[in-house]
RODO-2510 file (C-alpha; in nm, 4 decimals, decimal comma):
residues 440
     n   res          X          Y          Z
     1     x     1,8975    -0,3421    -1,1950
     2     x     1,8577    -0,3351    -0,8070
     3     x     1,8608    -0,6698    -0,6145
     4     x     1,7079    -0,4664    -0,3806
     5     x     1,3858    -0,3815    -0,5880
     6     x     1,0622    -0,3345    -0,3762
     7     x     0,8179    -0,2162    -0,6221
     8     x     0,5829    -0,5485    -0,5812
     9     x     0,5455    -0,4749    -0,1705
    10     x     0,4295    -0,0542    -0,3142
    11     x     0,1899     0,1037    -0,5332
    12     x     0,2413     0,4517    -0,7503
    13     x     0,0011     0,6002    -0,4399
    14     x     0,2590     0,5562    -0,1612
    15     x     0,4996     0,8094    -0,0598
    16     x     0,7851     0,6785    -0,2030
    17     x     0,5872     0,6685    -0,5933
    18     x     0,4844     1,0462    -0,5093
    19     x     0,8251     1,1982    -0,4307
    20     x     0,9434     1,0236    -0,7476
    21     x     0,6738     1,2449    -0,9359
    22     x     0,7435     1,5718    -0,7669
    23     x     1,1507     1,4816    -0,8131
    24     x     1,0466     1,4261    -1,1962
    25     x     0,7858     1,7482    -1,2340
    26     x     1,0722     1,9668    -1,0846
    27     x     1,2968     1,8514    -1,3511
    28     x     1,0718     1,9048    -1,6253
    29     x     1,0501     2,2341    -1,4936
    30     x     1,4366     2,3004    -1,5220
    31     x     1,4141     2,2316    -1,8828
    32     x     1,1599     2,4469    -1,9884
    33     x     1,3850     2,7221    -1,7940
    34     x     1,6747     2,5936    -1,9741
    35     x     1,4686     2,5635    -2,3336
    36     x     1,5593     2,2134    -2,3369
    37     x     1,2035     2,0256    -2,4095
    38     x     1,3567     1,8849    -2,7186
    39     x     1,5156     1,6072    -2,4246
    40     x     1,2493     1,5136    -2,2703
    41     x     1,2595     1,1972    -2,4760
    42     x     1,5707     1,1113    -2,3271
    43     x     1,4965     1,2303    -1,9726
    44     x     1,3686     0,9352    -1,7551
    45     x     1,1666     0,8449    -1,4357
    46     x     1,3030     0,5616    -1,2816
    47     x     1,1661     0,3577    -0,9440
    48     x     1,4001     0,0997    -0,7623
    49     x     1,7394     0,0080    -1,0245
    50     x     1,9223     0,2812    -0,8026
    51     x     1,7783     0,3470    -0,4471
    52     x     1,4081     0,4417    -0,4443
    53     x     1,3897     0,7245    -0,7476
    54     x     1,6442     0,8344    -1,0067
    55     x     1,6315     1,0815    -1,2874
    56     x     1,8459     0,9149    -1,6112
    57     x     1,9401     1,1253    -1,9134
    58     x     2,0038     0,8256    -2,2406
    59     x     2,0718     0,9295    -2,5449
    60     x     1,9705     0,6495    -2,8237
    61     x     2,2673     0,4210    -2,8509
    62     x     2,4648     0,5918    -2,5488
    63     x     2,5356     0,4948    -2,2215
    64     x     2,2779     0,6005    -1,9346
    65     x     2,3984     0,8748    -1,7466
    66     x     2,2556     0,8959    -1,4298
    67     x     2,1753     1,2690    -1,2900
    68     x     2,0289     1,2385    -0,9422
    69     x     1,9258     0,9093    -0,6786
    70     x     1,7091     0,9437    -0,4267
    71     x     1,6222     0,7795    -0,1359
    72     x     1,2895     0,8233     0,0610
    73     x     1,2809     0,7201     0,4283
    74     x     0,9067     0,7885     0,5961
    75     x     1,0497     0,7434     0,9301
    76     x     0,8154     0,9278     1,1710
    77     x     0,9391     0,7632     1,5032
    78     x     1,3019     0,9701     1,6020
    79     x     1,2495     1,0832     1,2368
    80     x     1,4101     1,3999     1,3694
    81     x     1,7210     1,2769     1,4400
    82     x     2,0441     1,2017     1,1760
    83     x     2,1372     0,8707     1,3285
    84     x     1,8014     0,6936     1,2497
    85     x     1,8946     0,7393     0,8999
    86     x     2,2242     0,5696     0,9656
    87     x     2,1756     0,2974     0,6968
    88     x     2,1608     0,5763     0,4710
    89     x     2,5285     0,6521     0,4650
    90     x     2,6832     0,3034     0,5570
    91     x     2,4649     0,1017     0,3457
    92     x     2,2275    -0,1538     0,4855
    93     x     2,3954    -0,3600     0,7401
    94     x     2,4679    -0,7180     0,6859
    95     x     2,3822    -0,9771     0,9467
    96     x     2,4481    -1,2857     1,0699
    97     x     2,3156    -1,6169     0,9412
    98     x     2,2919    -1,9415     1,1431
    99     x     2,4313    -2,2937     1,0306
   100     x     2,0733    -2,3002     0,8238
   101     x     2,1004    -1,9939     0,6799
   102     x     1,8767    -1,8337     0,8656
   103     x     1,8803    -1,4785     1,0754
   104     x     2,0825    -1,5409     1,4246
   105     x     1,9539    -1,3027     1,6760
   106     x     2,0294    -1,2161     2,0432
   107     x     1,8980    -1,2924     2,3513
   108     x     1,6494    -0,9979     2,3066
   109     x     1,5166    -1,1336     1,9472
   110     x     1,7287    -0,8646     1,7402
   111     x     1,9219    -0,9599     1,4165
   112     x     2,3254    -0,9452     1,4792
   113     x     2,5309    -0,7311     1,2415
   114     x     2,8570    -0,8753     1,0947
   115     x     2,9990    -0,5191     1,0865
   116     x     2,9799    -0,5485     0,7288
   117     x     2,7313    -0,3353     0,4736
   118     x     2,5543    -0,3867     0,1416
   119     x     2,6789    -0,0081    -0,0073
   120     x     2,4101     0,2253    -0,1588
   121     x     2,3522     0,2649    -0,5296
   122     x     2,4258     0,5966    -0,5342
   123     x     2,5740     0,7834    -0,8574
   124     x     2,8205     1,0490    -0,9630
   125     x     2,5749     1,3226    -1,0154
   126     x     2,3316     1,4179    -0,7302
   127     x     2,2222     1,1865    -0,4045
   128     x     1,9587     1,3188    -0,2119
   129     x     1,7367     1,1689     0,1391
   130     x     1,4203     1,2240     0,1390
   131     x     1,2686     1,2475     0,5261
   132     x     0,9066     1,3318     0,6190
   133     x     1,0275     1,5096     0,9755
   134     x     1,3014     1,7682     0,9918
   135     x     1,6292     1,6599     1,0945
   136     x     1,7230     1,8494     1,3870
   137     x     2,0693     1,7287     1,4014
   138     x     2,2092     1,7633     1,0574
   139     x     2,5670     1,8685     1,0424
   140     x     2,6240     2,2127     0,8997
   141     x     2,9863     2,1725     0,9421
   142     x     2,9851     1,8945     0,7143
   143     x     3,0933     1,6366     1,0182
   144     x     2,8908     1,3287     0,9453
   145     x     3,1386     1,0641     1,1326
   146     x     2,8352     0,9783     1,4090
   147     x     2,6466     0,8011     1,0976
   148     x     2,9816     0,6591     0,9657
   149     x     3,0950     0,9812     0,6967
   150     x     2,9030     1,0856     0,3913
   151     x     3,1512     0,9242     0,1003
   152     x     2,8339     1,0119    -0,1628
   153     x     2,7858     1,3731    -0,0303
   154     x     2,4312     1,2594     0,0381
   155     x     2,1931     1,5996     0,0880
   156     x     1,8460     1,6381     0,1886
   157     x     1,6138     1,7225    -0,0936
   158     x     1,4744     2,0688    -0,0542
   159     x     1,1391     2,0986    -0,0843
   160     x     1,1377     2,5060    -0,0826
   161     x     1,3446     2,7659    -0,0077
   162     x     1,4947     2,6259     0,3071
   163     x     1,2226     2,3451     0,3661
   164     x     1,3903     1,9911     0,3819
   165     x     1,1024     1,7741     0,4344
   166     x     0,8045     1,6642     0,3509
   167     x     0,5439     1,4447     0,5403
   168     x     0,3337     1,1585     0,3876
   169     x     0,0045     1,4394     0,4131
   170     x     0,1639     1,7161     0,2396
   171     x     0,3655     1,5393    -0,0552
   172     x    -0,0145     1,5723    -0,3025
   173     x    -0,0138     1,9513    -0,2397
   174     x     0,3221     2,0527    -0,3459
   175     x     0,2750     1,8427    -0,6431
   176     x    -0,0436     2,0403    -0,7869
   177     x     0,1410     2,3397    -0,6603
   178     x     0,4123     2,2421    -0,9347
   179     x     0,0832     2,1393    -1,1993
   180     x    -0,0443     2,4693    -1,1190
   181     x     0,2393     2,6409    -1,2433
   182     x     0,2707     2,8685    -1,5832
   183     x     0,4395     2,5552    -1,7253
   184     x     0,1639     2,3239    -1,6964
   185     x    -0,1796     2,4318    -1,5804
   186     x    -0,1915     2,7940    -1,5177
   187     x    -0,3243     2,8300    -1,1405
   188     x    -0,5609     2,5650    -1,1850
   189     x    -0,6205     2,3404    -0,9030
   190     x    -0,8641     2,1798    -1,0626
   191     x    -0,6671     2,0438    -1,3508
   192     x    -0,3573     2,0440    -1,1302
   193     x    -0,5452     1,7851    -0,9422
   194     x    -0,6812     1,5667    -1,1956
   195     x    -0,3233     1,5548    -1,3410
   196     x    -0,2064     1,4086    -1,0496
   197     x    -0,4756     1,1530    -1,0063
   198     x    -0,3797     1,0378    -1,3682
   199     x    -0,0176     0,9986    -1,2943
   200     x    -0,0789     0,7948    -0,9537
   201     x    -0,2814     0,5697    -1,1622
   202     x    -0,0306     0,5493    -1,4796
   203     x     0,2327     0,4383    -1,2198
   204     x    -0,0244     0,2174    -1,0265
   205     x    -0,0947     0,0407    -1,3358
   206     x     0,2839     0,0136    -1,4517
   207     x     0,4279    -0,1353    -1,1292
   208     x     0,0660    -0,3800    -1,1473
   209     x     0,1937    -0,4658    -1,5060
   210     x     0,5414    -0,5123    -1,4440
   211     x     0,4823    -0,7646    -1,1286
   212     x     0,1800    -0,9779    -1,3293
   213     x     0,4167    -1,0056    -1,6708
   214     x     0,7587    -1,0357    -1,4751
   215     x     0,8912    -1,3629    -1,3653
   216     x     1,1533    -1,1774    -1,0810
   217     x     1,1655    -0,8854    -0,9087
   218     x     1,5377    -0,7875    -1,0647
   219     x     1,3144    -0,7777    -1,4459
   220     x     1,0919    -0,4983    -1,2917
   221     x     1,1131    -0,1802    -1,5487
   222     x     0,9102     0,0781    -1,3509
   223     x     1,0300     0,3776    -1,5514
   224     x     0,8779     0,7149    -1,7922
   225     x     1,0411     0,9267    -2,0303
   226     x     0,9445     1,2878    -1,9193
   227     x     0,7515     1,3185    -2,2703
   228     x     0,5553     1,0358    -2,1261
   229     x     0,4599     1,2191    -1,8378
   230     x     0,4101     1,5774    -1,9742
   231     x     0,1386     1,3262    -2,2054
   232     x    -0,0301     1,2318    -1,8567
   233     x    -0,0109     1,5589    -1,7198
   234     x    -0,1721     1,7507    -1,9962
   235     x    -0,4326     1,4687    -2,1328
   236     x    -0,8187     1,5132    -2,0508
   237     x    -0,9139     1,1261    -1,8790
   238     x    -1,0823     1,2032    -1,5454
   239     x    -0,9780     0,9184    -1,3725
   240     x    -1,0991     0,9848    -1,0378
   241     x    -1,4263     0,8394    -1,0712
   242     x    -1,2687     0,5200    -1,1915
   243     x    -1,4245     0,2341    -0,9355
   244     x    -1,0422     0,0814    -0,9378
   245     x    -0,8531     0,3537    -0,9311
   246     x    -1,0742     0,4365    -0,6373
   247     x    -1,0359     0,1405    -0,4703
   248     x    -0,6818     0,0659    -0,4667
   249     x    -0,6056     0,4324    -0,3573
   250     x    -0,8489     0,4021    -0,0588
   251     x    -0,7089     0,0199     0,0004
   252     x    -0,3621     0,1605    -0,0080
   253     x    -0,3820     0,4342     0,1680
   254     x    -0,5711     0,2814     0,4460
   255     x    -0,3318     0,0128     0,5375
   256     x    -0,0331     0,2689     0,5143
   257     x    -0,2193     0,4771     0,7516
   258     x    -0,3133     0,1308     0,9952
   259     x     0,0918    -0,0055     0,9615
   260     x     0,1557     0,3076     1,1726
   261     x    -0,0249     0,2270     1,5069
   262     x     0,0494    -0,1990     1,4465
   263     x     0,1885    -0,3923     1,7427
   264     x     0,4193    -0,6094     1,5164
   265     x     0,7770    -0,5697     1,4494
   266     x     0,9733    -0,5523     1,1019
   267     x     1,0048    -0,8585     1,0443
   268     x     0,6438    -0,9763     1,1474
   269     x     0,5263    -0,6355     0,9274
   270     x     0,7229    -0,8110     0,6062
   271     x     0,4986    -1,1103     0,6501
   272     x     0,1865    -0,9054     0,5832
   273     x     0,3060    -0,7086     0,3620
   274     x     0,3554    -1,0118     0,1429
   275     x    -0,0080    -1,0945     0,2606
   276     x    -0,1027    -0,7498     0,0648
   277     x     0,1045    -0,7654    -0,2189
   278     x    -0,1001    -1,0880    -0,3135
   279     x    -0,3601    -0,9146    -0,2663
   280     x    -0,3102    -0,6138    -0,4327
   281     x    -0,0928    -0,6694    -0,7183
   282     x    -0,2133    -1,0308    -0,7856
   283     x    -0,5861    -0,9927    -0,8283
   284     x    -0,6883    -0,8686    -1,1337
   285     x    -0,9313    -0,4880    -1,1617
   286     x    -1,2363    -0,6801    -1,1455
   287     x    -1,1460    -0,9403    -0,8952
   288     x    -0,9943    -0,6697    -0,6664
   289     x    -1,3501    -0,5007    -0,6611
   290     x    -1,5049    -0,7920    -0,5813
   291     x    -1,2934    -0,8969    -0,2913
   292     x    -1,3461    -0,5374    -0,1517
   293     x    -1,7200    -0,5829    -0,2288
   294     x    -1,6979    -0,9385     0,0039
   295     x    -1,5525    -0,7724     0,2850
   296     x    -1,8672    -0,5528     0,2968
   297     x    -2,1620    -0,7952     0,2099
   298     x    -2,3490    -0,6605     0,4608
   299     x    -2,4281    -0,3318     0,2863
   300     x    -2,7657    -0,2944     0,0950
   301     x    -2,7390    -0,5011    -0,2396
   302     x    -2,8851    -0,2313    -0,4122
   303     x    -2,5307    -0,0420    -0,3229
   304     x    -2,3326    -0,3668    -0,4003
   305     x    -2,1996    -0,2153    -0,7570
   306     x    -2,1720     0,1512    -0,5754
   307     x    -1,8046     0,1472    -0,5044
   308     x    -1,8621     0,4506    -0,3260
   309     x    -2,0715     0,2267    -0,0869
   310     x    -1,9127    -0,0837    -0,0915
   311     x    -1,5673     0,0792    -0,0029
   312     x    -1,5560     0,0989     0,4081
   313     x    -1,2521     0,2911     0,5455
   314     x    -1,3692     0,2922     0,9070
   315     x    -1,4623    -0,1219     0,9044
   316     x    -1,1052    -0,1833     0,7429
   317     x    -0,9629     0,0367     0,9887
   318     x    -1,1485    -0,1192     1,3165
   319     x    -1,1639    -0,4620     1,2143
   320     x    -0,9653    -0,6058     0,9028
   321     x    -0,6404    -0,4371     0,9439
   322     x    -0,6974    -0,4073     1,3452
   323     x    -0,6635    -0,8319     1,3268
   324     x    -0,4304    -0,8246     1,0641
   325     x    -0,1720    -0,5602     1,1846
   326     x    -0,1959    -0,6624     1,5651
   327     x    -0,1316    -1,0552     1,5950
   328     x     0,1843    -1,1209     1,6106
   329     x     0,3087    -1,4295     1,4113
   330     x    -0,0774    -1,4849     1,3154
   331     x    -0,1416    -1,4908     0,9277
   332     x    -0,4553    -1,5655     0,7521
   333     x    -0,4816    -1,6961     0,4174
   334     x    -0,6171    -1,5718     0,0634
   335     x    -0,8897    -1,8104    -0,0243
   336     x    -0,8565    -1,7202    -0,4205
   337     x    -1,1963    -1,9106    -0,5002
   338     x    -1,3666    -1,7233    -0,2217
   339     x    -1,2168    -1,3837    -0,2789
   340     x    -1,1536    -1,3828     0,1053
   341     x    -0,8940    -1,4019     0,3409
   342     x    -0,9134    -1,6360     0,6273
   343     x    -0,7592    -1,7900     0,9594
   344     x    -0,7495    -2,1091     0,8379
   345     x    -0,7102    -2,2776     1,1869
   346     x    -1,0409    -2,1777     1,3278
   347     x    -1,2092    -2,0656     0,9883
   348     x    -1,2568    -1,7212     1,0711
   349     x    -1,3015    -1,4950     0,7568
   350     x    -1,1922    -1,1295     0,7816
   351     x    -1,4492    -0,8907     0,6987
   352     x    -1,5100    -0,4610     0,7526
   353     x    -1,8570    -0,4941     0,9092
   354     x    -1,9065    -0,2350     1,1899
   355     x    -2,2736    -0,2343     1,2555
   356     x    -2,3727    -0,2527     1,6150
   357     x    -2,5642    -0,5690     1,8049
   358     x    -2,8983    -0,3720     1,7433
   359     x    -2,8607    -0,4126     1,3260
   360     x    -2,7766    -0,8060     1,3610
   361     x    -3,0932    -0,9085     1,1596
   362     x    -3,0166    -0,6430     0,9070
   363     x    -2,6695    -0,7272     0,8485
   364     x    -2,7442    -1,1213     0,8189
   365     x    -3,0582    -1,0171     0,5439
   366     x    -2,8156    -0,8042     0,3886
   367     x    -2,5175    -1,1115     0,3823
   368     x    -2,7837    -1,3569     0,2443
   369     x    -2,9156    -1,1567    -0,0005
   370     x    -2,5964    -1,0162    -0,1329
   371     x    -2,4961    -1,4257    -0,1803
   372     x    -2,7789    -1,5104    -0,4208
   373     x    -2,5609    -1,2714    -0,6489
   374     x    -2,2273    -1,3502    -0,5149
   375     x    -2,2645    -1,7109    -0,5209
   376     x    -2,0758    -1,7574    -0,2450
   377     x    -2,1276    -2,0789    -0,0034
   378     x    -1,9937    -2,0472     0,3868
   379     x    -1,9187    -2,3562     0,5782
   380     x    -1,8213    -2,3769     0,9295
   381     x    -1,7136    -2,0090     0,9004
   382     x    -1,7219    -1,7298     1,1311
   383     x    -1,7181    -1,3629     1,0174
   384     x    -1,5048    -1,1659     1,2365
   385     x    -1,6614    -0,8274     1,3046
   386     x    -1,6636    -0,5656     1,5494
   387     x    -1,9758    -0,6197     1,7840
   388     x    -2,1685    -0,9045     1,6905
   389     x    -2,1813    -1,2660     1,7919
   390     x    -2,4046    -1,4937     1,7109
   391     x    -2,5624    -1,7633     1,4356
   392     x    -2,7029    -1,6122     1,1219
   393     x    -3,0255    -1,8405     1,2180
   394     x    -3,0511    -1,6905     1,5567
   395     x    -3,0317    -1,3332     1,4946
   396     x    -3,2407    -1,4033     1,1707
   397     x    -3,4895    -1,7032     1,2283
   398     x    -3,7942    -1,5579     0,9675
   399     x    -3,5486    -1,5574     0,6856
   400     x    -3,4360    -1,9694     0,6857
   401     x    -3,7964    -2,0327     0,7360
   402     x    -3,8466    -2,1167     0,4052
   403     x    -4,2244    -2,2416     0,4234
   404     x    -4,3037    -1,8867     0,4989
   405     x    -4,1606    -1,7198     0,1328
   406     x    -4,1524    -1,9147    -0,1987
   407     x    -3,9770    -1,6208    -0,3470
   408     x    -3,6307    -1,7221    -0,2199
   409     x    -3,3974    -1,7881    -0,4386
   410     x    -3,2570    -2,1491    -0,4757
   411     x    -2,9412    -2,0578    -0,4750
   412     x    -2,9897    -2,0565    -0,0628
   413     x    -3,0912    -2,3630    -0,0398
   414     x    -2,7447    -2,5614    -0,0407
   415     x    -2,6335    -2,2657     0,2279
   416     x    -2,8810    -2,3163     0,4530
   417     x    -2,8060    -2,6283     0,4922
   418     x    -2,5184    -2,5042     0,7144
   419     x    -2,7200    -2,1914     0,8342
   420     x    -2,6421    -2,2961     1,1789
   421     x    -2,2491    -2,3196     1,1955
   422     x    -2,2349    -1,9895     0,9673
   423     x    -2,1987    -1,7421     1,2598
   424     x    -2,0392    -1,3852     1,3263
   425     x    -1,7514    -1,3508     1,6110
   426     x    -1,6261    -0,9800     1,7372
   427     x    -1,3115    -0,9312     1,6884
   428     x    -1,2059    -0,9546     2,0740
   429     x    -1,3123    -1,2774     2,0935
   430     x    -1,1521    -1,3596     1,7767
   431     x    -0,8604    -1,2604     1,8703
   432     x    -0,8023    -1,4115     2,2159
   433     x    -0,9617    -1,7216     2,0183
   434     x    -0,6707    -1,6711     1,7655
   435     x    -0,4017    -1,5966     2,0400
   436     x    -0,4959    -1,9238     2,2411
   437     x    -0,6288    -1,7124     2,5060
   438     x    -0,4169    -1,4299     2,5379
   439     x    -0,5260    -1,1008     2,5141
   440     x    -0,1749    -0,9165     2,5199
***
């Protein structure tokens, strides 16, 4: 098993669980050429014990054999050239530790290499890199001494005739292409598609399982026979209008998409991913949902159980992951009890609400009455949005005035006790609150 394994920071919707699928479907295919589906018990799927993605043959009793590894690099930034993938064919550099263990770095904040490397796990069969631009500079005559040789005679995967990469938008469609094929689903896309969903969610679920039941990351098993999958591909559950498998797609996908444009470096980019992994692999189905239903509290209640609703791609985009992804050395916390994640140091509470000034009194009618079924309780607390500032009693005053309705609920009562330190902030002023002032 890798030391190395990074299945907890990953779900089976990033890029690096979808090549693994394709890598796996392509196989499968090269059996039924062969007339060998009497192994595909003893063919295997296998995420992070060598590199990324590796395809095992084990016989019962015998030693694994392994046929191919596979390394996936989504490296869009000089993606295009050989030495960016460097680490590939050296192994991963070593660096320098200080007296306290700790990473030295140079005058300019970068780690310092020992000239030493951590070698690959490559195997005996077939090692392939996966890239999502096309090298420019690959070597056709075999010289690969400016990235330090090629000892593994490491090859890029191949895609199609003459094709040798694959971006993060494209890997979905040459998957169904594969399910559409005369060895799975005949030309249609339909089914093609719904196979696919059902995969990304077996995976999903497995790497979920693995990281809730596992004490380490070394005892992570994230691995399918290939009967396993041909079951996934060809059963009938329509997953796709599963409220979870929804939501952790979307959720997924939409801070893969934000990590792209962030400010912050590697390291700093580590940090929250941590930060994500807690959230995503350590709250169960149900409390997931509900923490992506509190980000949005301001939608309708009526739509509070419509995932469809609830879910807000363009208020994570412009406001939770916009904080999140662009303060350096700035963390919140996950307030577990609250199903919320917070800057604990001014109390600011992370939310997706995008409605403009004009809706204020909406949006705080909304909030209240979506707490008489959240039971939620705000103290001191600011909700960091994109446009409005403000108290929920000033941009509200008829609904606190309790002598006015006796049909509100008691549940508000202990809340409005605090009605007037419960307010919204934008997110500019949050964060030059958050940066002390400093709006770099």
């Amino acid at each position: 098993m890798s030391n190395r394994n990074a299945t907890a920071s990953w779900s089976g919707y990033s890029h690096q669980g979808l090549v693994g699928l394709l890598v796996a479907i392509k196989e499968i295919r090269r059996l039924i050429s062969e007339n060998k589906q009497g192994e595909f018990g003893i063919h295997f799927l296998e995420y992070e014990n060598n590199e990324d993605v590796a395809i095992s043959r084990e016989e019962m009793g015998s030693i694994k054999e392994l046929l191919s590894v596979h390394q996936i690099k989504a490296y869009y930034s000089q993606g295009h050239l050989i030495n960016t993938y460097k680490s590939v064919f050296t192994g991963a550099p070593i660096y320098q530790l200080d007296a306290n263990g700790k990473l030295s770095k140079d005058d300019d904040g970068k780690k310092i290499e020992t000239g030493n490397y951590n070698p690959g796990q490559w195997c005996n069969g077939s090692n392939y890199l996966h890239v999502v631009e096309n090298i420019t500079n690959w070597p056709t005559d075999n010289d690969f001494s400016s990235v330090g040789g090629n000892p593994n005679s490491i090859e890029r995967f191949e895609y199609e005739a003459g094709v040798f990469h694959c971006g993060t938008n494209q890997i979905d469609q040459y998957i169904i292409d594969s399910l559409k094929s005369i060895d799975f689903h005949m030309d249609n896309e339909g089914l093609a598609s719904m196979a696919l969903k059902r995969l990304c969610f077996e995976l999903d679920s497995k790497i979920r399982s693995e990281h809730a039941t596992k004490s380490t990351k070394n005892d992570y098993e994230i691995r399918f026979s290939f009967d396993d999958l041909i079951g996934i591909i060809n059963s009938n559950i329509d997953v796709s209008t599963n409220d979870i498998y929804i939501c952790r797609k979307l959720f997924y996908d939409s801070y893969n998409e934000a990590k792209k444009n962030s400010s912050l470096d590697a390291i700093e980019l580590s940090e929250i991913d941590k930060l994500i992994d807690q959230i995503y692999h350590g709250f169960s189905d149900d409390d997931f949902l509900l923490f992506i239903r509190r980000l949005s509290l301001n939608r309708n209640p009526k739509h509070q159980h419509n995932t469809h609703s609830v879910f807000n791609p363009d208020g994570l985009k412009q406001v939770f992951f916009k904080l999140l992804l662009n303060l350096p050395n700035i963390y919140p916390e996950i307030m577990k009890e609250e199903f919320t994640l917070h800057y604990s140091s001014l109390r600011y509470v992370l939310t997706t609400i995008i409605d403009e000034k004009d809706d204020a009194k909406d949006v705080v009618q909304n909030i209240l009455n979506n707490l008489d079924s959240h039971k939620l309780l705000w103290e001191k607390t600011s909700l960091i949005n994109k446009e409005i500032n403000g108290t929920f009693h000033d941009l509200n005053p008829d609904f606190f005035d309790v002598r006015k309705s006796e049909d509100k609920a008691m549940d508000f009562t202990e809340f409005m006790q605090y009605n007037g330190s419960t307010t919204f902030i934008c997110r500019d002023t949050a964060k030059i609150n958050l940066t002390n002032g400093s709006n770099n």
